[in-house]
C-alpha positions as CSV (number, residue, x, y, z in Angstrom):
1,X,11.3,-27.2,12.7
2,X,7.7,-27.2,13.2
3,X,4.6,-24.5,13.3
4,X,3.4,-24.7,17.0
5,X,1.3,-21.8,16.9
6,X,0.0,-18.6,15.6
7,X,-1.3,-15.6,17.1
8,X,-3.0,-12.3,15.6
9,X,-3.2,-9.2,17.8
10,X,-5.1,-6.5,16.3
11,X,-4.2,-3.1,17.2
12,X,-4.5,0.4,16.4
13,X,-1.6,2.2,14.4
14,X,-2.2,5.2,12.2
15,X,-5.8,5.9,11.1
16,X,-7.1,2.2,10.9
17,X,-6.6,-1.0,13.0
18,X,-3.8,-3.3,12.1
19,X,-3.7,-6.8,12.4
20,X,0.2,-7.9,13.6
21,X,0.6,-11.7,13.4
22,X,3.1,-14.0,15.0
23,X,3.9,-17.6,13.9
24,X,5.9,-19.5,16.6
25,X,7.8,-22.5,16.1
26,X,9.3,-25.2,18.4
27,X,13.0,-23.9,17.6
28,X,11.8,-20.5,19.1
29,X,12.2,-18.7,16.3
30,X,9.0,-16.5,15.6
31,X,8.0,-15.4,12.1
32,X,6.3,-11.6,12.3
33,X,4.3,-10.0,9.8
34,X,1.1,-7.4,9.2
35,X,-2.1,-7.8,7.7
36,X,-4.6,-4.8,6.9
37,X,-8.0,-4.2,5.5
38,X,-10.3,-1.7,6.7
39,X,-13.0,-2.0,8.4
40,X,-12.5,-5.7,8.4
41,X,-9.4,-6.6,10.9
42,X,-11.7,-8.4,13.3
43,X,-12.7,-10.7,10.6
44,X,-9.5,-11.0,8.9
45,X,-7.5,-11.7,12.4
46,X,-10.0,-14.7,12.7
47,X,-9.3,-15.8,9.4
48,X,-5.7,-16.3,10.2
49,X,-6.3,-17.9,12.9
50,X,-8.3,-20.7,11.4
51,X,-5.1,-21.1,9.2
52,X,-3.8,-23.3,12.6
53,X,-5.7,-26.2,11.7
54,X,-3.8,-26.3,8.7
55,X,-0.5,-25.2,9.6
56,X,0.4,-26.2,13.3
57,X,2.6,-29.1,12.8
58,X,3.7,-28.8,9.7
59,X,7.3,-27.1,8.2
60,X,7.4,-23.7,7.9
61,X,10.1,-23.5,5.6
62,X,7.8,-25.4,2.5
63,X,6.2,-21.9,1.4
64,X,5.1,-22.4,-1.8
65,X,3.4,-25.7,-0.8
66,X,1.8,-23.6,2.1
67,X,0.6,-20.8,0.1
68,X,-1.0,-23.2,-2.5
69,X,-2.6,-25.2,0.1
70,X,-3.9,-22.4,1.5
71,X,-5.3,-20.7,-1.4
72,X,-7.2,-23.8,-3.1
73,X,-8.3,-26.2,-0.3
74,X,-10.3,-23.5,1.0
75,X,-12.6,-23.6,-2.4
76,X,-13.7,-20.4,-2.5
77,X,-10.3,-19.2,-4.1
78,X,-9.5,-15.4,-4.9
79,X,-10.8,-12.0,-3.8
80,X,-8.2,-9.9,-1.1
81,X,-10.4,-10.8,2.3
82,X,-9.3,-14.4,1.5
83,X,-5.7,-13.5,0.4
84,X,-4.7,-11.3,3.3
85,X,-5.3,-13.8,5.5
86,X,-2.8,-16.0,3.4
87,X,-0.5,-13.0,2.4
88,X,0.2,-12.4,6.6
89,X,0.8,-15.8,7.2
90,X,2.9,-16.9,4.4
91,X,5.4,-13.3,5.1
92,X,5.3,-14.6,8.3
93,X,7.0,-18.0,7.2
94,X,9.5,-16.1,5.1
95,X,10.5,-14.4,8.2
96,X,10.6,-17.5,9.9
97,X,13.1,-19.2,7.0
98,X,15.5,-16.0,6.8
99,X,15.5,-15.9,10.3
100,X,16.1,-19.5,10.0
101,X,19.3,-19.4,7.4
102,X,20.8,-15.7,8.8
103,X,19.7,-13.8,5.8
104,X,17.6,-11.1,4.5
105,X,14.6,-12.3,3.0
106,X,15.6,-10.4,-0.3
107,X,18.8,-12.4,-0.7
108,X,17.0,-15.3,-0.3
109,X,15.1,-14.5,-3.7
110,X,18.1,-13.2,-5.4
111,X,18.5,-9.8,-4.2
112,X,19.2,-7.0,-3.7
113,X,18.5,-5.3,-7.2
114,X,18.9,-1.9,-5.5
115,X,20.8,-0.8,-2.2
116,X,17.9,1.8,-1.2
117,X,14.3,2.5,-2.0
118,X,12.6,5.6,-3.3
119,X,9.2,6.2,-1.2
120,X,6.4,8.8,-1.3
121,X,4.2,10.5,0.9
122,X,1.2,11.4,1.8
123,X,0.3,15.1,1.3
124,X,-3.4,16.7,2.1
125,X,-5.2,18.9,-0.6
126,X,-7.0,20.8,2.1
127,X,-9.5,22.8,1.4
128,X,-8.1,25.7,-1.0
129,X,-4.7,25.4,-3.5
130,X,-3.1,27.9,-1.0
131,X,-3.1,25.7,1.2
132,X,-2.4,22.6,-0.4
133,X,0.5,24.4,-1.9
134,X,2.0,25.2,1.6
135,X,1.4,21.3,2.3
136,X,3.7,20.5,-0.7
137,X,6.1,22.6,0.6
138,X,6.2,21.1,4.5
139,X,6.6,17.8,2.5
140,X,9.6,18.9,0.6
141,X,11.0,20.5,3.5
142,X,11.3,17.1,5.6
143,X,13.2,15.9,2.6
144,X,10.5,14.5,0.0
145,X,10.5,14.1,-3.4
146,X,7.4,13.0,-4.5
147,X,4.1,13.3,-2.6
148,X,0.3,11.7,-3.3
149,X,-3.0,13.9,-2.8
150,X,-6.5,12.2,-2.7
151,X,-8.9,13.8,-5.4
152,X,-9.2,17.6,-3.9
153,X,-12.9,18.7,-2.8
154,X,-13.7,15.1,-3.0
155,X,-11.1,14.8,0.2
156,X,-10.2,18.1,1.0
157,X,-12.4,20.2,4.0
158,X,-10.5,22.0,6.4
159,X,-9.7,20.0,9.2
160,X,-7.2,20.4,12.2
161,X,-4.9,18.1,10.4
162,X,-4.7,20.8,8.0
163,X,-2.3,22.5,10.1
164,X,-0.1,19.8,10.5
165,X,-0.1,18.4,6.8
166,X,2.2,15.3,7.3
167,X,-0.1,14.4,9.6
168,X,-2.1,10.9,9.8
169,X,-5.5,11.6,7.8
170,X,-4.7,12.3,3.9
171,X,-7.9,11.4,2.9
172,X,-11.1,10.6,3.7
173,X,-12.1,13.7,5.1
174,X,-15.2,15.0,4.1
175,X,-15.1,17.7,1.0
176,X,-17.4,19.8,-1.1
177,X,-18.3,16.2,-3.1
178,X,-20.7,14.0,-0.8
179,X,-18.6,10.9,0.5
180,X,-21.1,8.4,-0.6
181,X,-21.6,10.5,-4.4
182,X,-21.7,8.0,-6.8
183,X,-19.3,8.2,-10.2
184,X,-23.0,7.1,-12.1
185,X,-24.6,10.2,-10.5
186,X,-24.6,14.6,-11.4
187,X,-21.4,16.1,-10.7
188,X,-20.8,20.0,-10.9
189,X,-19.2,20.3,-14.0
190,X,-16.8,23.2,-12.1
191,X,-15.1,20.3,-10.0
192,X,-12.7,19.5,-12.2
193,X,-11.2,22.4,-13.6
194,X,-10.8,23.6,-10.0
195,X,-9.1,20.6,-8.7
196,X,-7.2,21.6,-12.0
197,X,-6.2,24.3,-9.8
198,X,-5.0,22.8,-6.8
199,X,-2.9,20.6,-8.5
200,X,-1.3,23.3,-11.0
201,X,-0.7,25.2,-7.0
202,X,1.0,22.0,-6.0
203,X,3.1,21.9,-9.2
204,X,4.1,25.6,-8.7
205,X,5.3,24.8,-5.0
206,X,6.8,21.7,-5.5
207,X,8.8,22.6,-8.5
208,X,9.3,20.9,-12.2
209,X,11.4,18.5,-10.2
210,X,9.3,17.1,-7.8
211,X,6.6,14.3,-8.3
212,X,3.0,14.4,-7.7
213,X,1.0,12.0,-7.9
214,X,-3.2,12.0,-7.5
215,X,-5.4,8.9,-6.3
216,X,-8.7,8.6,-7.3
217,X,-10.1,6.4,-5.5
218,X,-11.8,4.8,-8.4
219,X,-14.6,7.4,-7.8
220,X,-15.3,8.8,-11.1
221,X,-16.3,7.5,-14.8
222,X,-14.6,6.8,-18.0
223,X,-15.3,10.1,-19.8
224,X,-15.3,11.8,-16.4
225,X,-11.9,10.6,-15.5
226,X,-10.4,11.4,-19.1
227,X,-12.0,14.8,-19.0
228,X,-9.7,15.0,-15.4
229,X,-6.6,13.4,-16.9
230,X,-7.0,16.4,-19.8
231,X,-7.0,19.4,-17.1
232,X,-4.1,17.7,-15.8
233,X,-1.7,16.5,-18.4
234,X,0.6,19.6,-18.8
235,X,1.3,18.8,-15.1
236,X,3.8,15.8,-16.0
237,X,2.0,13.5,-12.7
238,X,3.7,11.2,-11.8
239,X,1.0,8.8,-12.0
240,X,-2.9,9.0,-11.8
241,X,-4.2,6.4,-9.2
242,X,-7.5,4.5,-9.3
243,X,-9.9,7.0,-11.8
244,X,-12.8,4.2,-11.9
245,X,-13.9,1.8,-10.1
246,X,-11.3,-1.1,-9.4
247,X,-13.5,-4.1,-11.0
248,X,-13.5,-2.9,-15.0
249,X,-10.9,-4.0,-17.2
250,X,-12.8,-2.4,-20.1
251,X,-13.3,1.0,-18.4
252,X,-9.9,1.7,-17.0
253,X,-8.5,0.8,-20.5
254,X,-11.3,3.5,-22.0
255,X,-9.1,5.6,-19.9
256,X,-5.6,5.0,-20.0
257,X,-5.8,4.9,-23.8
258,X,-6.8,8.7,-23.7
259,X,-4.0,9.8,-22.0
260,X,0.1,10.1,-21.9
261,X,-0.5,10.4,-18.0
262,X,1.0,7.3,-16.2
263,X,-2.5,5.0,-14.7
264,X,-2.1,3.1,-11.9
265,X,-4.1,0.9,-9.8
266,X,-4.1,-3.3,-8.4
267,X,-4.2,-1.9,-4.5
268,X,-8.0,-3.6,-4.3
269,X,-6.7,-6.6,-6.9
270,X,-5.2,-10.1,-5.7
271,X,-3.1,-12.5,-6.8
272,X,-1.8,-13.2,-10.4
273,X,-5.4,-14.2,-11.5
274,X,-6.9,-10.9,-10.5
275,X,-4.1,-8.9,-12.2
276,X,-3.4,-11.1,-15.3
277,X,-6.8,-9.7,-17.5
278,X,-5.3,-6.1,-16.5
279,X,-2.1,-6.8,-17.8
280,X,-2.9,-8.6,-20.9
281,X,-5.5,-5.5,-21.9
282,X,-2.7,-2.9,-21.0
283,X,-4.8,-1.1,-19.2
284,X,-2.8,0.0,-16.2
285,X,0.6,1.9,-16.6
286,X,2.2,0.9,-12.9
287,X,0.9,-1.8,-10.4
288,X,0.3,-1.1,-6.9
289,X,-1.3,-4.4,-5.6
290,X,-0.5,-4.2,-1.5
291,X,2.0,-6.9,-0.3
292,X,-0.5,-7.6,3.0
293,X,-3.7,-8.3,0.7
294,X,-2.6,-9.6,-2.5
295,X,-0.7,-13.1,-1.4
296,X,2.0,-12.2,0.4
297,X,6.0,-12.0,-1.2
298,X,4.9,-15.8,-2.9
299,X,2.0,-13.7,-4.5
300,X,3.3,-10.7,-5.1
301,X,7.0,-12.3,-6.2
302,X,4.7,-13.8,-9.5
303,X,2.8,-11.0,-10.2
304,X,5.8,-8.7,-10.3
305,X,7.0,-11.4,-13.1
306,X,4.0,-11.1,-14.9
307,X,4.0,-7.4,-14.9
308,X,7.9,-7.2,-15.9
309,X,6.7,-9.0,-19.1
310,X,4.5,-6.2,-20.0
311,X,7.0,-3.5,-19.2
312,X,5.1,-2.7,-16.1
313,X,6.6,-1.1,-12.5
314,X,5.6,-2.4,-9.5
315,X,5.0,0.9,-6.8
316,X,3.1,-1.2,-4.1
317,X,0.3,0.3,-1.9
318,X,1.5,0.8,1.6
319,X,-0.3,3.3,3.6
320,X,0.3,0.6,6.2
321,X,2.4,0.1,9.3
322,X,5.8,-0.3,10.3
323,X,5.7,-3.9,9.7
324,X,4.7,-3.7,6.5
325,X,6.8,-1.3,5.5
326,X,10.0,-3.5,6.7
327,X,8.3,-6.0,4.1
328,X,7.6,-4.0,1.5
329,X,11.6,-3.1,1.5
330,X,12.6,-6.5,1.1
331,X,10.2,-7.0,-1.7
332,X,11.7,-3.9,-3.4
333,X,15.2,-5.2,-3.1
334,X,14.4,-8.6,-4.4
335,X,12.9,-7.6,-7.8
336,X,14.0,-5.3,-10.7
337,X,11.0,-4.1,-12.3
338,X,10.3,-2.1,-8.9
339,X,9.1,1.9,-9.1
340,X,8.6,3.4,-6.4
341,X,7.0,2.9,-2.4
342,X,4.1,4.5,-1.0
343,X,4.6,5.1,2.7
344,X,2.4,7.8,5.0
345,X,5.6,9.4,5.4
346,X,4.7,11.7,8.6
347,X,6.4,12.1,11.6
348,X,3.8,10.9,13.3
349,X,4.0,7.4,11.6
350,X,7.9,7.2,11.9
351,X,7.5,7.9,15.7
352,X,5.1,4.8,15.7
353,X,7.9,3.0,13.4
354,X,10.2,3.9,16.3
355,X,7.5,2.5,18.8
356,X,6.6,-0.8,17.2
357,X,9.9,-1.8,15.9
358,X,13.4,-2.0,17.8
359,X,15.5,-1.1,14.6
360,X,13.5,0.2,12.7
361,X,15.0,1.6,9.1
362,X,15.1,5.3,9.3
363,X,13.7,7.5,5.8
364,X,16.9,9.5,4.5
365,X,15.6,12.0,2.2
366,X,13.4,10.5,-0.5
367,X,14.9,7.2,-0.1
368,X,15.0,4.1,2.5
369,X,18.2,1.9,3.1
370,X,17.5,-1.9,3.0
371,X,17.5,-3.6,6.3
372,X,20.4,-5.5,7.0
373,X,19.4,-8.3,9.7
374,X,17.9,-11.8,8.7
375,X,14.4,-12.0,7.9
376,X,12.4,-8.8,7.2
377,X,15.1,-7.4,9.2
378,X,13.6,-6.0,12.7
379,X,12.3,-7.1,15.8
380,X,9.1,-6.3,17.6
381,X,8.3,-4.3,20.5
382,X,5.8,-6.8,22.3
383,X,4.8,-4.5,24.4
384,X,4.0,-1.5,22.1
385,X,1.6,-4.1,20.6
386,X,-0.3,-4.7,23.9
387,X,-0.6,-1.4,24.4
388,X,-2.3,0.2,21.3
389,X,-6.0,-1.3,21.4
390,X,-7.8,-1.3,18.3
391,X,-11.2,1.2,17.8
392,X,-14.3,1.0,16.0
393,X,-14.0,1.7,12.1
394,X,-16.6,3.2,10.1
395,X,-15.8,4.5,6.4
396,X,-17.0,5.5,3.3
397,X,-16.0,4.7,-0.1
């Protein structure tokens, strides 16, 4: 079997473009997988496609020789813009080989550890604890056990999406906190004791039972982010995502040391080399380096390794599409140090689930059933994917 081509369609899904990615082989059997970053899935589609020079003609089934082909002839080694290019194309080939051998991708690697998945959702803060209270009740209602809020008044103005709170945008709204503030620059020393208040609101509706979780967005300082992490710890989070910037070691160990308050981060880290100085500092409590950016199930199969030595869960980022989500099950099957799933978790992304995918694995309650079929376990609508063109992005931090 040989690699006769690969194609990268970028698309528009939830709130960001997508970038699904076919590699076809001369046996017909076509390896499918998803690659995200926003604001940059123009560039990254064209990234993968210069990965034909390397890989039409060869065998799709040699991953590991693939992946570290990939990753060191191109010199400039490292950094997630040059992983998810890899990370797509080497799920791809996965898909291609279970596809290949009639298996699940997970029982290729050992699997399953688990017969079903716990996921998260999404849940907006809005812009008062009232309403982010009734929010935390709409999620428990569709069957949720545990729900993530971006950093209320940072993300949290009214918008129309307010009324519909499993809706797409979480985050990223503007709130009382300028989008572009700066975690170096004069905060009003009010903000945190209120968002103290929209989380103990949360905690209230949700019950002792249920698990919240805040992220960040590495927006704040050291002793900012330990003053926050003190307002909150009677709340018993589930974890505290991102409280600094993503590129300290020193910083977020400043933090986690101050605090019985589970710290997670690794969503904006790749590969076993970004994550190993993390690891060996303790500095982060669960990982949540994102299967489409971080090297793929080769990439993120070793760092789960290296974080299961330091008694470290994975609970991957995935605020992605279907695609990925189909992945990230497989991955959770196939390794035992595994937390918990981020997914958007709104009807509005399992409709598009339904659309993109012709079996797609249906959420029941707060868990996901593994997919059964070979591969990742689902096959692609083509022509949802022609359908859904890609937009503009523009962002803030």
């Amino acid at each position: 079997m040989k690699v006769i081509d690969i194609k990268a369609h970028v698309v528009r899904l939830n709130v960001c473009n997508n970038v699904i990615v076919q590699v076809e082989t001369d046996e017909g059997i076509t390896g499918v997988a998803e690659a995200l970053m926003k604001r940059k899935s123009q560039t990254i589609a064209q990234s993968i496609l210069e990965l034909k020079r390397y890989l039409v003609g060869k065998d799709p089934t040699e991953i590991e020789t693939h992946w570290e082909r990939m990753y060191r002839d191109s010199f400039w080694v490292g950094g997630p813009m040059h992983c998810t290019s890899i990370s797509a194309v080497d799920c791809a080939l996965w898909d291609i080989l279970g596809k290949a051998s009639g298996l699940p991708v997970y029982k290729m690697m050992g699997g399953p550890t688990r017969r079903r998945v716990p996921v998260y959702c999404h849940c907006p803060a809005g812009r008062t604890p009232e309403l982010f209270a009734q929010n935390i009740k709409a999620c428990k209602a569709r069957g949720h056990r545990a729900a993530k809020t971006t950093l209320p008044l940072f993300y949290g103005a009214h918008r129309p999406e307010d009324s519909q709170p499993q809706g797409s945008a979480y985050s990223g709204t503007q709130g009382e906190v300028d989008a572009r503030w700066k975690e170096t620059e004069l905060l009003d020393p009010s903000i945190l004791k209120r968002i103290r208040e929209f989380m103990l609101a949360a905690r209230e509706a949700g019950g002792p039972e249920f698990g919240l979780a805040v992220d960040c967005h590495g927006r704040l300082n050291p002793k900012l982010a330990i003053r926050l992490c003190r307002e909150l710890e009677d709340l018993n989070l589930l974890f505290l995502e991102e409280p600094v910037p993503p590129e300290g070691v020193e910083e977020l160990v400043l933090v986690q040391r101050e605090t019985s308050i589970p710290i997670a981060a690794g969503e904006r880290w790749s590969t076993i080399y970004g994550v190993r100085p993390f690891l060996e500092k303790h500095a982060v409590d669960i990982l949540q380096c994102d299967i489409v950016n971080c090297g793929g199930i080769t990439g993120m199969k070793k760092i789960a390794a290296l974080a299961e030595a330091h008694c470290v869960g994975m609970a991957p980022h995935n605020p992605n599409g279907p695609v990925a989500t189909m992945i990230n099950l497989n991955y959770a099957a196939m390794v035992p140090n595994f937390f918990i799933l981020e997914t958007v978790g709104s009807e509005r992304d399992e409709q598009i689930a339904g659309e993109f995918l012709r079996n797609p694995v249906r959420r029941e309650g707060s868990y996901m059933p593994l997919p059964c079929g070979p591969g990742f376990g689902f096959e692609l609508n083509a022509d949802a994917v022609e359908k859904r063109a890609p937009v503009l992005e523009e962002g803030t931090r």
